[in-house]
C-alpha positions as CSV (number, residue, x, y, z in Angstrom):
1,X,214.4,330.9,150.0
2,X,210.7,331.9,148.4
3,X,208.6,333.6,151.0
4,X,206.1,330.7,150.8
5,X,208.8,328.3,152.3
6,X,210.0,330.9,154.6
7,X,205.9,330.9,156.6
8,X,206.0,326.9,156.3
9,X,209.5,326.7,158.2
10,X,208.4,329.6,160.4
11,X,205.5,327.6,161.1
12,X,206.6,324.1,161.2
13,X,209.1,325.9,164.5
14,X,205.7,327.3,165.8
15,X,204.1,323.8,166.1
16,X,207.2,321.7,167.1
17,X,207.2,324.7,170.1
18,X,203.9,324.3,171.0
19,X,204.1,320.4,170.7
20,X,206.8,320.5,173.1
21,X,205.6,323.2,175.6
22,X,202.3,320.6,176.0
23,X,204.3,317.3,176.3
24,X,206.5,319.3,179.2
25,X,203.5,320.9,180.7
26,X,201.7,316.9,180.4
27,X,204.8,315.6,181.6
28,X,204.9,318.6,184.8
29,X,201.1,318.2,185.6
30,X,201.4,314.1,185.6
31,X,204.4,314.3,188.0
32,X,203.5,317.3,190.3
33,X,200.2,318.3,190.4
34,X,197.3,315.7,191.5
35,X,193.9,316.2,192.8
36,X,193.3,317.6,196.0
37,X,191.7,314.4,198.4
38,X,192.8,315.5,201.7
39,X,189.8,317.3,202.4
40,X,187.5,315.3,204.4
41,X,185.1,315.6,207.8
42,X,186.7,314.5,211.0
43,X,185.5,314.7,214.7
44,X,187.7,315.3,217.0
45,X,186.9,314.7,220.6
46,X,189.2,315.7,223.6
47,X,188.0,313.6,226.1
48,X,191.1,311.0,226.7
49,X,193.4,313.9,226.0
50,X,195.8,314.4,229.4
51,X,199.1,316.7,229.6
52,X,201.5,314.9,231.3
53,X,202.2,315.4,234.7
54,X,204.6,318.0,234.6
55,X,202.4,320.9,232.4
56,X,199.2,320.1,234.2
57,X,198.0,322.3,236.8
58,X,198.2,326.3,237.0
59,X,200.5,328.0,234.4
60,X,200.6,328.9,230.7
61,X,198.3,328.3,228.3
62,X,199.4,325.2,226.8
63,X,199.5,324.9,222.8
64,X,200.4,321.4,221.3
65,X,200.5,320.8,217.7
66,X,199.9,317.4,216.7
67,X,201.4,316.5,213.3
68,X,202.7,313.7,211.4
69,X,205.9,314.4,209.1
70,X,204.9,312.1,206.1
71,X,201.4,314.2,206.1
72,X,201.0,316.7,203.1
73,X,199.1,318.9,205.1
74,X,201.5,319.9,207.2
75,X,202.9,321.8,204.3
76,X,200.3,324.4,204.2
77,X,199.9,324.5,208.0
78,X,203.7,325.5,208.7
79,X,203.4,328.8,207.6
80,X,200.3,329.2,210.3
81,X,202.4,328.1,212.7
82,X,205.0,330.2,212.3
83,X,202.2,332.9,212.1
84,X,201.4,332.1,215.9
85,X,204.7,331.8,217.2
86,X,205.3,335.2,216.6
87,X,201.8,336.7,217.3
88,X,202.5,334.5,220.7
89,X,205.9,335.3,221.3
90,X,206.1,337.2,224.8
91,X,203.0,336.0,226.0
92,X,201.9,333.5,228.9
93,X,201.8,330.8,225.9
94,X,203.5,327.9,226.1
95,X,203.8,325.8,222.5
96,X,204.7,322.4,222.2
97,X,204.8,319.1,219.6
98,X,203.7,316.0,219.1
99,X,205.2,313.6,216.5
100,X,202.5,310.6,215.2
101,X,203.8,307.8,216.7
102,X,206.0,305.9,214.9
103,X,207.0,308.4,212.5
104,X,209.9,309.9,212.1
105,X,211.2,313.7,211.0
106,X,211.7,317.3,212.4
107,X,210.1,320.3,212.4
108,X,212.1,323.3,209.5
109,X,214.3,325.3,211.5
110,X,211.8,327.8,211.7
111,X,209.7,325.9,214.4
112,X,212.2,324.5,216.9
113,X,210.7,326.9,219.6
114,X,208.0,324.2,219.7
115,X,208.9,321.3,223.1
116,X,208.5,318.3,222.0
117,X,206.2,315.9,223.8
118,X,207.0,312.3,224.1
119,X,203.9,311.1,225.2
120,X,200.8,312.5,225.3
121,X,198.1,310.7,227.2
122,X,194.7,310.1,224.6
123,X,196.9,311.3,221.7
124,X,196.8,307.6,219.8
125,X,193.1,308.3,219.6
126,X,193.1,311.6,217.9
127,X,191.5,310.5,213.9
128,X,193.7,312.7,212.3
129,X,196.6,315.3,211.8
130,X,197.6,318.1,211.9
131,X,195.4,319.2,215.0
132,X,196.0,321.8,217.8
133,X,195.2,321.3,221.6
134,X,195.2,324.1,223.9
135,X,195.0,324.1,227.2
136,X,194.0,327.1,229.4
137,X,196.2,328.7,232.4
138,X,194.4,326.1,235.1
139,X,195.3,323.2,233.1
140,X,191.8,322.6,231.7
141,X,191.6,321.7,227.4
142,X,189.3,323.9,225.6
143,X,190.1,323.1,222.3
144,X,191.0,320.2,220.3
145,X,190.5,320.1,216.5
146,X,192.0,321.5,213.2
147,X,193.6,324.7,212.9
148,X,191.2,325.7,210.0
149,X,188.4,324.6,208.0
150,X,189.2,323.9,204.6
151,X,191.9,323.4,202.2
152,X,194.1,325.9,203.0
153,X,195.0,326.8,206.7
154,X,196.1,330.6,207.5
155,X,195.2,333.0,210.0
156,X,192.5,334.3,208.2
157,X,190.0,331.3,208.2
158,X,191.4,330.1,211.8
159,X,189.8,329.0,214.9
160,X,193.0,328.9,216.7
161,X,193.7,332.9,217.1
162,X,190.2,333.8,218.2
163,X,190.7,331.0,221.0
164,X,193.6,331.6,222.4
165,X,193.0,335.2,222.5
166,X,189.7,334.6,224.1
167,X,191.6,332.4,227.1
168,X,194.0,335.1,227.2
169,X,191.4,337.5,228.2
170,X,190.3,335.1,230.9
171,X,187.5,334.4,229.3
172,X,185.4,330.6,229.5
173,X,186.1,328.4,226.4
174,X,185.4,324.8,225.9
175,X,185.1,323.2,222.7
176,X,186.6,320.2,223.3
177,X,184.5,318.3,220.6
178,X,184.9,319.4,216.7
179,X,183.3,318.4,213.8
180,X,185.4,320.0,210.7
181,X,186.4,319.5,207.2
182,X,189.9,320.2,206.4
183,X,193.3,318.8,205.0
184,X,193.7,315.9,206.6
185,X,196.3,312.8,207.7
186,X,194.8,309.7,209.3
187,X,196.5,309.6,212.7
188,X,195.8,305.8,214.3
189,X,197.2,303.2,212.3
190,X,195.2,300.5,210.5
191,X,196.6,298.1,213.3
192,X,195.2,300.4,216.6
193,X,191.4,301.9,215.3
């Protein structure tokens, strides 16, 4: 075989290769990466929001993570909330879940610590998920909202820590109303606004 034919099958390979590398990366971005449209402004308001009868009072800080298990969002918060679980472990902190209603799914393994909550009074009329409410040690909320602003939630960009450290201390919070822009689920359904 001439040394001419030798670079045109060598490079015939080389472009078959590369022809085939960008139909599987096409066919990899098509099917598993999209455009990020979770992102949007929500304000949450605490107002309705009542523990039920057995958490409210004088105790723990109460910690309720409001998710929904068909939300992408939840993905990236997981990790967070494992992140607090931990930090929290040991402490007068009391963490608990509730499910969107009518949805159905569990928590990974990793976050069964969390109670569920059946019923939370006010919950249908949270706009969206995944939001935190906390509750100090008199039973009073001081915070209802995201965990984070923006795309990504960790413990670096959170309101959450800085909160319930700051009730831990015994110190005064109240931000029961939030504006914020972050990943977000709607929560209500398009039959209860």
């Amino acid at each position: 075989m001439s040394t001419r034919r030798k670079y045109l099958l060598a490079t015939l390979i080389v472009l078959l290769w590369a022809g085939a590398m960008l139909a599987a990366f096409k066919w990899f971005e098509a099917r598993y990466l999209r455009t990020f449209e979770g992102e949007r402004a929500e304000l949450f308001s605490g107002d309705p929001l009542q523990l039920p009868l057995e958490l409210q009072g004088p105790g723990a800080v109460r910690f309720v993570h409001f998710w929904d298990p068909g939300c992408p969002c939840n993905v990236g918060n997981q990790q967070h909330l494992e992140e607090l679980l931990e930090r929290f472990a040991g402490q007068p902190v009391s963490f608990h879940e509730v499910r969107r209603p009518g949805s159905t799914g569990r928590l990974p393994p990793s976050l069964q610590a969390l109670q569920p909550l059946p019923g939370l009074v006010g919950a249908e009329q949270l706009p969206a998920s995944p939001a935190v409410g906390i509750w100090d040690q008199s039973g009073e909320l001081v915070y209802i909202g995201p965990y984070s602003e923006g795309a990504v939630c960790s413990s670096d960009n959170s309101f959450v820590e800085p909160i319930l450290e700051a009730v831990l201390a015994g110190r005064k919070v109240r931000a029961t109303h939030s504006l914020a822009v972050a990943c977000f689920c709607d929560w209500q359904s398009s039959e209860n606004p």
